[in-house]
N, C-alpha and C positions, 0 to 999 in steps of 0.2 A: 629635765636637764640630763646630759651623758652623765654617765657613772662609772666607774672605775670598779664595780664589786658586780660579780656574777650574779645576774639574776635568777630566782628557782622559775624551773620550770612548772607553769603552772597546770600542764597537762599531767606531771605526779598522780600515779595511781597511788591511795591510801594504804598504807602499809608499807610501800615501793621501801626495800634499802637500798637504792640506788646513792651513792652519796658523791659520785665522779661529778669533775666540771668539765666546761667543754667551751671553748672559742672557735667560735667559725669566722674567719676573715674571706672579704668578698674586694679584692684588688681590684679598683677601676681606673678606667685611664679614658673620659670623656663621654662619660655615658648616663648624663642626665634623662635621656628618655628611659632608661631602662629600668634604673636603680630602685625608684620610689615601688614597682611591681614586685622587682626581686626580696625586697628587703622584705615587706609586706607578708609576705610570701611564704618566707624563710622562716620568721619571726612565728608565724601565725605554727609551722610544721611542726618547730623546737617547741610551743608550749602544748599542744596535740598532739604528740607522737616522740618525743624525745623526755626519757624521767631524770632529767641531769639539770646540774644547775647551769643555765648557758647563758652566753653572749654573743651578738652581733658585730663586729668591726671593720669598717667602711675603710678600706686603706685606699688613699687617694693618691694615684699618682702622677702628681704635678699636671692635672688636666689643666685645661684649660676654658674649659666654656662652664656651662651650672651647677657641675657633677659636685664640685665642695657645697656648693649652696644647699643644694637638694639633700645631702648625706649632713648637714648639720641640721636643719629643719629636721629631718627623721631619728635623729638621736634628742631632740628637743619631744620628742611626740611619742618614742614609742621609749618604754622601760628594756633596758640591755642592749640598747646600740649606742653605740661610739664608733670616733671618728680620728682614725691616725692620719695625718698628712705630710705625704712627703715631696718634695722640693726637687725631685729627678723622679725621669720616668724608670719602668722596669719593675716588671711582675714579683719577680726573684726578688730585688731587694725590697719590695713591700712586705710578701711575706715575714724573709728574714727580721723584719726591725718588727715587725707586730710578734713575730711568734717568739724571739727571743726575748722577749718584754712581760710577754703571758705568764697568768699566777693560774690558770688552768691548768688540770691532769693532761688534759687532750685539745692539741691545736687543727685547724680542719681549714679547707680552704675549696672555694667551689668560682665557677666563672659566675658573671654576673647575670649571663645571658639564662642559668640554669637549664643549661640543653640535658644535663641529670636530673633524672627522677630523682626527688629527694624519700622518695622511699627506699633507695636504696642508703639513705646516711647512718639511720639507727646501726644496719651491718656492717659498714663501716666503722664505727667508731666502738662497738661494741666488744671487738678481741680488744683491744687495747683500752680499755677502761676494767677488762677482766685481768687483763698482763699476760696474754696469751700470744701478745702481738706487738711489735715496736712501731711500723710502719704500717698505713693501710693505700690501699689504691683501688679506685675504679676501673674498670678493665673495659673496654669496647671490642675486644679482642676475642672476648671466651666466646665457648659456642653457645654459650644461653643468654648472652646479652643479644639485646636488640635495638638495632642501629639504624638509625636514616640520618645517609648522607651521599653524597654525589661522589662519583667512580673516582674524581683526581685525589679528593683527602684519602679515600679510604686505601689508594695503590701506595700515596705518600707517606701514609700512617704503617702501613702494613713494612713496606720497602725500609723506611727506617727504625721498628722495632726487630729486624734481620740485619739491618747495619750495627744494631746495638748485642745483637745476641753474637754473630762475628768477631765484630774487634772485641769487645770488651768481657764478653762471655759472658751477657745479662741473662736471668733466666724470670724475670718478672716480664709481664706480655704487654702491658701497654704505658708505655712511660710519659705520654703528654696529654693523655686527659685530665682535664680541670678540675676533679674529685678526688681528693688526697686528706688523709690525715694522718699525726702520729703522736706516742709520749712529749710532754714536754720536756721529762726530764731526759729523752734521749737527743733531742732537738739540740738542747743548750749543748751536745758535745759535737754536734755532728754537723750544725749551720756555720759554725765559725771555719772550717774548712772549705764551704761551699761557694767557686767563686763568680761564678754566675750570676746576673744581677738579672737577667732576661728571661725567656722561655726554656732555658739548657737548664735553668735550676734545678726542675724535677727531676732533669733526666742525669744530672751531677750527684744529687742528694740519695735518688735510689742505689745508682751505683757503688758509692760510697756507702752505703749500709747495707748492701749485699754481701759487700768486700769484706767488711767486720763481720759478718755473721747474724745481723740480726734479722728475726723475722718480718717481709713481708705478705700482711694477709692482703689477697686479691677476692676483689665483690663484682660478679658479673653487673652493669648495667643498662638500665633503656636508657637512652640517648637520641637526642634530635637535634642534628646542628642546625646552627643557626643561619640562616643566610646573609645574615646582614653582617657578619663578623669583620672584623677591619684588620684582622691580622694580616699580614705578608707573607704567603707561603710559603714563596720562592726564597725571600729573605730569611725567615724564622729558617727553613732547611738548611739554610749555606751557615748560616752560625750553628743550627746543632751540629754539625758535620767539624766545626772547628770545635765544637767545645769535646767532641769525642773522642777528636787528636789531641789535644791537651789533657784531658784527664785520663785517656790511655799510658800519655807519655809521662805523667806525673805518678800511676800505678809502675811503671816499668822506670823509673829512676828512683823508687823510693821516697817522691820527694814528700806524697801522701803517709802520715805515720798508721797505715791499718794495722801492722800488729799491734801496733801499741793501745789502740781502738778495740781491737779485738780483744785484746787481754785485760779490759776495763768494762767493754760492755758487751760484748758478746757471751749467748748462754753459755749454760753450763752443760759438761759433757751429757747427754742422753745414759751413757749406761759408766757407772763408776768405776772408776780404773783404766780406763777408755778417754784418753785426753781428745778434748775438741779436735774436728779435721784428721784424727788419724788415718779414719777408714780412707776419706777420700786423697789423704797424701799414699798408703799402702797402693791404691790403683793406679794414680798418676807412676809412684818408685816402681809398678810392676810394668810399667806400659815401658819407659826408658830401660827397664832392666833387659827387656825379651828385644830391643831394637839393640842396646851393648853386647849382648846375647850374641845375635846376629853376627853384629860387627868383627865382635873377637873371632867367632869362628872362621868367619872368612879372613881374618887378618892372618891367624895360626893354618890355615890350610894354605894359602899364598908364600907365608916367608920359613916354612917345616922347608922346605925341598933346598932350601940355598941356607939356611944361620941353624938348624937343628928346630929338635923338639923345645927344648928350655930356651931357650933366646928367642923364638916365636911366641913362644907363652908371654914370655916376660915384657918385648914389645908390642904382642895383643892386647895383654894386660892394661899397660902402661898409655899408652894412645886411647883406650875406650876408658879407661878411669877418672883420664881429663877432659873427655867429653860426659863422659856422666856424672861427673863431679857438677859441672856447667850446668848442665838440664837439670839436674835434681834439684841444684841451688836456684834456678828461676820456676822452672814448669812444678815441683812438687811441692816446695815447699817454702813459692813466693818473695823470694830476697834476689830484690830487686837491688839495681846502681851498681854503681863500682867498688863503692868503700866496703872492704873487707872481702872483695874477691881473693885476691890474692891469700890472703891467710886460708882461707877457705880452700883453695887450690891445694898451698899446705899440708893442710889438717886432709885432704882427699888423698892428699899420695902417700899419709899414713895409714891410714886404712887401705891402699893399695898395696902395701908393703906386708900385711896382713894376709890379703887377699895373696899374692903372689905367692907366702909362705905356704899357705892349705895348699895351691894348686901343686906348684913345685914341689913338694914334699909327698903328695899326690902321686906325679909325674914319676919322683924318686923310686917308690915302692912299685908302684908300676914293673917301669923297668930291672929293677932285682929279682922279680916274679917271673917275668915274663920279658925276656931281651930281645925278641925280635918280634914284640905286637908290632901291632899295624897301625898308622896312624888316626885312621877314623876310630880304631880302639881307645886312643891316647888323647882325643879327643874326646869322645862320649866321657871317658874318666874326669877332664879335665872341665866339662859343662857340670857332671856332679857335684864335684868340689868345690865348682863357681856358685852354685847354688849357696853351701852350704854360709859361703864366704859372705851370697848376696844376703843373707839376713842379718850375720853381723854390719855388713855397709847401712843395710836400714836404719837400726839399731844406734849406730856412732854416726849417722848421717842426723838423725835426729836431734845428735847432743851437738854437732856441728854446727847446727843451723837454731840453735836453741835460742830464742831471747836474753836480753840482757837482763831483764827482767827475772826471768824465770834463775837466771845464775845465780841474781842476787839474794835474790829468795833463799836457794838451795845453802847462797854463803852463810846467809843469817840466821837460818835453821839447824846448821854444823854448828855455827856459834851459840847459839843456847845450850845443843847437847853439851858443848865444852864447858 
């Protein structure tokens, strides 16, 4: 009879402390010839070669020819398989109802076709039964996997892991192979955002826990496609291509909450005192800094000759403040939509106010010293002083762009000391 409790793995080396569970769900959608091999298979690898207490889960979806028959006969016959069924097709949402349901540490998911070595699953699930790792993925991508398949998947494959690095600025390499695992308890926060019911799910779910910060580990492996596969390539492509405009457009409207993701479950800084993402926000705020850089100086060498030195500074200033106000609040430091532009804009042309006072005061002293420098003189002066300004803009650009979160914290911390 199915069972609802993890079975031990009967391959346990004596002594093993391994004490992690693990659910491996096997999504089918009409694949009565295949299933009774695969599961057999599977089953036989988990008690030989995996020291975890595991399970099999047969998520059916809505087939239609023997595939439920077959997958309930094999949960009647073999210890640790079970059988989810569901009533609509779509890989995505199989997954999602099996793995948000799991009383396992680690949920795992593979095709049924097993074109994966399951040698490579122990590596897989291994950082993250350690906590080393949130998410895991098989890769067809690295250079020490090895691959047979024919020239159109693999241009396909390759072509759209470059569509995904592009727009959305993924840096995990291979987002649609069938070999994935990850935390359950990171799952339960991060599938209820996922809205792909289809083949985009993997490639929605990775990007969404990149976005937060969490780690995924990548397992080179062998792989053999399948020839007989029933998927749609052309079709499967034309939906990932929408689902990368939608969850692009849902990253750039805020409507996705990743800081608030990030500030729940992304690690913790690598070196203390060093808040997460700083480094990588300091390179993005230098790359717009050295292009405002630019800008002002051409701005101040164009309008010096008709409004003066100070009124060039001031609308140098002033024009490159509110474009970097703009970039810094999308490109550095990810705040995204409309809501609270404005304030932001604000809060930017206070700290330009700042900024204007170093340079002009700068400018000031300058000229008392010195009344007839030159103006690439009064410039070079005036790039110093920008400096010195641009690290306070860093600085107040941070508490600018600060979370709500982190405010309240800061309120409620004041309020103790009182």
């Amino acid at each position: 009879m199915p069972t609802n409790s993890l079975a031990p793995a009967a391959g346990r080396r004596p002594g093993s402390n391994a004490t992690g569970t693990l659910e491996v769900v096997i999504p089918v959608y009409n694949e009565e010839a295949d299933l009774e091999q695969c599961i057999r298979r599977l089953h036989e690898h988990l008690e030989d070669r995996i020291p975890f207490r595991s399970r099999i889960t047969i998520a059916d979806n809505a087939s239609t020819d023997g595939t439920l028959a077959v997958a309930h006969r094999l949960a009647e016959e073999i210890d640790g398989v079970q059988v989810r069924h569901l009533n609509e097709k779509g890989r995505g949402r199989a997954l999602k109802a099996v793995w948000l349901a799991s009383a396992a540490d680690v949920v795992a998911y593979m095709d049924v076709d097993l074109s994966t070595d399951l040698n490579a699953l122990m590596p897989l699930i291994a950082p993250l039964m350690s906590g080393h790792s949130d998410l895991a993925i098989g890769s067809r991508l690295s250079r020490s996997s090895r691959v047979v398949r024919g020239a159109k998947r693999e241009f396909i494959s390759r072509s759209y892991n470059l569509i995904l690095r592009t727009s959305l600025r993924a840096r995990f390499s291979d987002a649609q192979c069938g070999f994935k695992a990850m935390r359950t308890d990171v799952a339960r926060h991060l599938l209820p955002l996922v809205e792909d019911t289809g083949w985009f799910f993997d490639t929605e779910l990775l990007v969404i826990a990149e976005k937060v910060g969490l780690r995924i580990h990548e397992v080179p492996v062998d792989w053999v496609d399948d020839p007989d596969s029933s998927v749609d390539i052309v079709d499967t492509a034309v939906k990932d291509l929408q689902g990368c405009w939608r969850v692009g457009r849902a990253l750039a409207t805020g409507v996705l909450p990743v800081a608030e993701l990030r500030r729940s479950l992304g690690r913790e800084p690598l070196v203390p005192g060093v808040p997460h993402g700083m480094i990588g926000q300091m390179v993005r705020f230098g790359i717009i800094g050295v292009a405002s850089t630019v800008a002002y100086a051409l701005l101040y060498l164009v309008l010096h000759s008709s409004i003066g030195a100070q009124a060039a500074n001031f609308f140098g200033l002033l024009i490159t403040a509110v474009l970097n106000t703009a970039a810094n609040r999308a490109f550095t430091f990810g705040v995204r939509g409309s809501e609270g532009a404005g304030k932001h804009q604000v809060q930017g042309l206070v700290i330009f106010g700042f900024a204007l006072l170093v340079t002009s005061g700068s400018l000031a002293l300058l000229h008392a010293w010195v009344p007839d420098v030159s103006r690439h003189v009064e410039l070079a002066v005036l790039i110093v002083a920008n400096l010195v300004a641009t690290v306070c803009r860093f600085v107040a650009l941070r508490w600018v762009f600060r979370s709500p979160q982190s405010v309240l914290a800061h309120a409620e911390g004041a309020a103790e000391i009182l």
